[in-house]
N, C-alpha and C positions, 0 to 999 in steps of 0.2 A: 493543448494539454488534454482536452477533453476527448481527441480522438485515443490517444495510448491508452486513459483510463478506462475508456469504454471496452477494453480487451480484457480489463481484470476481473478474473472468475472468483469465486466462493474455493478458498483452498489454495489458492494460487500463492508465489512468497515475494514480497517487494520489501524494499529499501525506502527510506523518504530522503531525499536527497537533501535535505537543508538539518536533518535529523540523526548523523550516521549514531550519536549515542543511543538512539533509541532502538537498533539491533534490526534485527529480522524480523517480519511483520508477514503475517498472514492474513489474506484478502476473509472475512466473514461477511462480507454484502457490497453491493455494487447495483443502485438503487436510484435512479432520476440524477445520476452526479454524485450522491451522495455515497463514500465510500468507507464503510466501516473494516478499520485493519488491525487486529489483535499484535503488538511490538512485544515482543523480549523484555524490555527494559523498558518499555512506558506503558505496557499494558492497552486495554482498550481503545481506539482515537476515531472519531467520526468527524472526514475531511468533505470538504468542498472540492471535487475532481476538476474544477474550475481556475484552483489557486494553485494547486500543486500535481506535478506530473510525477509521482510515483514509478519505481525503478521496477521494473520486474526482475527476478533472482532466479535462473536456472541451475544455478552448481554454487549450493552448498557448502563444497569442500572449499572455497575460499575465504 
């Protein structure tokens, strides 16, 4: 898991796979693992990039 998360930039858009209520989420920090990603619907969330492999979102329109 920790290799995918290590590609997620500041701005970038992901999904949490175990999470789909909580909407589209963008990357704010990506820091020793520790991955801070602002959701739609859950607002704020700082994860452990250890525990969970984060979806990257390139198109939007879906």
């Amino acid at each position: 898991m920790d290799e995918l998360n290590a590609l997620l930039e500041p701005g970038m858009l992901v999904r949490h796979p175990d999470q789909p209520d909580w909407g589209l989420g963008q990357v704010q920090s990506n820091i020793g693992g520790r991955i801070t990603v602002n959701f739609r619907e859950a607002g704020k969330v700082v994860m452990d990039g250890s525990r969970v492999a984060l979806v990257p979102v390139f198109d939007t329109e879906t």
